[in-house]
N, C-alpha and C positions, 0 to 999 in steps of 0.2 A: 150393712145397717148398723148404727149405732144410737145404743139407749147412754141420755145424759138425765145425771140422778143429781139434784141440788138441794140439800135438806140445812143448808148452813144457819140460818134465823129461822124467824117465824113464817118466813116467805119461802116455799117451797117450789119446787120447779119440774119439771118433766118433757125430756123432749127426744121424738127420733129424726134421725140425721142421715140422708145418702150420700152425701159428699156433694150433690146436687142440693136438693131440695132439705126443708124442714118438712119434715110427712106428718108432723104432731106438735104441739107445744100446749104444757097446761102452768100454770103459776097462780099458787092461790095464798091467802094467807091464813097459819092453821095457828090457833090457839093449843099448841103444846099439845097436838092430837098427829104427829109422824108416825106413831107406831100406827096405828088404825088407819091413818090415812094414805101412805105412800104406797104399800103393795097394790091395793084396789087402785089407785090410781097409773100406775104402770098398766094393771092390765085394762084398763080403761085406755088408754092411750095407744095399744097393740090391738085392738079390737078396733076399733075410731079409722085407723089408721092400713086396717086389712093386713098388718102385718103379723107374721108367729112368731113367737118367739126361738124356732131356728131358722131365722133367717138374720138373728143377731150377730152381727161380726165382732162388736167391741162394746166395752161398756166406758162410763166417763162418770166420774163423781168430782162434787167441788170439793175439797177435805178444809177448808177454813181458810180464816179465823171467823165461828162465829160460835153456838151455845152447844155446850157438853152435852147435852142430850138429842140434838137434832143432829152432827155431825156424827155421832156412834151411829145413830141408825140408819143414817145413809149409807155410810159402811157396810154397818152389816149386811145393812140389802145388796148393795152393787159386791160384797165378797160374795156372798152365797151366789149370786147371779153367775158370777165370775166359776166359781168354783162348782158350780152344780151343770154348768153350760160349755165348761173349757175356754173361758173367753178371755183376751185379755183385757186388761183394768187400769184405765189411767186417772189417775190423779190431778186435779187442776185447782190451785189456790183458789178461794172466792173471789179475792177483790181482784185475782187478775178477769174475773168474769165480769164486774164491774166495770174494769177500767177498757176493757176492749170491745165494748158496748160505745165508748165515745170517738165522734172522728179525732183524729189526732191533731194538735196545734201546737203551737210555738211557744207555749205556756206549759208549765208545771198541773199537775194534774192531782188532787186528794181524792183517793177513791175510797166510800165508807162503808161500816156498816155497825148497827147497831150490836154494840158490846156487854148491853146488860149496867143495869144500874147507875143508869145518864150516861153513860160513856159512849165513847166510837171507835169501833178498830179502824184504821186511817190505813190507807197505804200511798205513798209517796210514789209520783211515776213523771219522763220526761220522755220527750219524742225524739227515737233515734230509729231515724231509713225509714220512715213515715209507720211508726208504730208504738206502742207504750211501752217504754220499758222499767221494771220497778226499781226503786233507789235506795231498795234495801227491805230489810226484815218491816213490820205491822209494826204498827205504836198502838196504847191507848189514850186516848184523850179525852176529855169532857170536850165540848162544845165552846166556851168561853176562851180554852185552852189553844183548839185551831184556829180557833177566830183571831190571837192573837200571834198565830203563827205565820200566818197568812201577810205577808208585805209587799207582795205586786202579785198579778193578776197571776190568779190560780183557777182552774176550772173545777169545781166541785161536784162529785156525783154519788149516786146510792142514797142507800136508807136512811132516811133525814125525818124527823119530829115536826111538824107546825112551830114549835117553840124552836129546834133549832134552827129553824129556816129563816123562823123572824131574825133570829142571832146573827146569822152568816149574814144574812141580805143588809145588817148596817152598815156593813163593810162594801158595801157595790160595785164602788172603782175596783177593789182587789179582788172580790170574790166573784165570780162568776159561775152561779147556781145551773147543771141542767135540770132540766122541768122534771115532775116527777114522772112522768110516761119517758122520759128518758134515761131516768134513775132505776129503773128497776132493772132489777137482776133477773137476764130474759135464759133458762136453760139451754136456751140453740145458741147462742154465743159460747159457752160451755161446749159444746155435742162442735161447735166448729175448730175451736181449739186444740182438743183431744183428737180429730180426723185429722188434722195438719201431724199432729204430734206420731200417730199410732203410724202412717202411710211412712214415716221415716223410722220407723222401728221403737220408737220413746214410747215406753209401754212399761208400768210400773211393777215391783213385787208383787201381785193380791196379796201372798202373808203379811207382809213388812210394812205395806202400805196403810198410815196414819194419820189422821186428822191432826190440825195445827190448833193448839188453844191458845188466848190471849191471858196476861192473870200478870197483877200490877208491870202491864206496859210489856212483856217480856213474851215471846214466842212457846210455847212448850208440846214437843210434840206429843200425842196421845201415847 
């Protein structure tokens, strides 16, 4: 069984995972309320779901790019989880949870997320053996910025603004928006990544293990 912990924005995440089934999933959005709200929700999700918490085999955290104070505490939770339970703790980029959320196509792929103070952290992805693969390190951009980066049909997904959707969508020939119910950042695409990862042994530090921050356009680990 595996618990997947997603605290990267204001949209937080919760899901258990049997390599079969999703036995739970919760996503809500918290107004800068993860300390108070993540624990309760884990055990709400283990209760829901009849499962104990030793029957936890792995845990799975997204570590970023998204706000300094949602990623520390998802940390914290899935270390202590890790370390209080003996479990191992894998690490999984945000916007790779993002971008493996969309089928794959023939086109270039922006996967986003809200980077605080109009901005986007953007990740760049193309399709290789029918799956996303990234094209490198997170940007930050403003909204105007990708819009202008954008010169042939690119699939766009994640956390997008009303304003910047109106922005993306002048561009229509190039940009191809998915819907917001297929925009969001679902934790069981997370909890299934990590299960592929952990069954082949890729299983990270708990200690060494760090959230990715964004800060003028440049990666920096926690």
């Amino acid at each position: 069984m595996l618990l997947a912990l997603d605290t990267s924005t204001r949209t937080i995440g919760v899901a258990l995972y049997d390599g079969t089934r999703v036995l739970g999933e919760s996503v809500w959005t918290s107004v800068d309320r993860h300390t108070v709200e993540l624990a309760p929700a884990i055990a709400e999700a283990l209760a829901r779901s009849g499962v104990v918490v030793s029957a936890l085999q792995v845990l799975a955290v997204a570590t970023g790019p998204g706000s300094f104070t949602g990623l520390r505490i998802g940390l914290a939770v899935a270390k202590g989880l890790a370390f209080a339970r003996h479990l191992p703790l894998i690490g999984v980029p945000t916007l790779d949870v993002v971008a493996v959320s969309q089928p794959v196509q023939d086109i270039p792929l922006a996967a986003v997320l809200q980077a605080g103070r109009g901005r986007l952290a953007v990740g760049w992805y193309h399709a290789v053996e029918g799956a996303w693969q990234s094209d490198g390190e997170p940007e930050v951009l403003e909204v105007e910025a990708l819009s202008r980066r954008i010169q042939s049909p690119t699939l766009v997904c994640g956390e997008l603004t009303e304003d910047e959707r109106r922005i993306l969508a002048r561009k229509h020939k190039n940009v191809i928006l998915a819907s917001p119910a297929h925009s969001m950042r679902r934790p069981s695409f997370l909890a299934e990544i990590a299960w592929r990862r952990w069954l082949t042994g890729r299983v990270d530090d708990t200690a060494s293990l760090s959230p990715v921050y964004l800060h003028f356009g440049e990666p920096i680990p926690g």
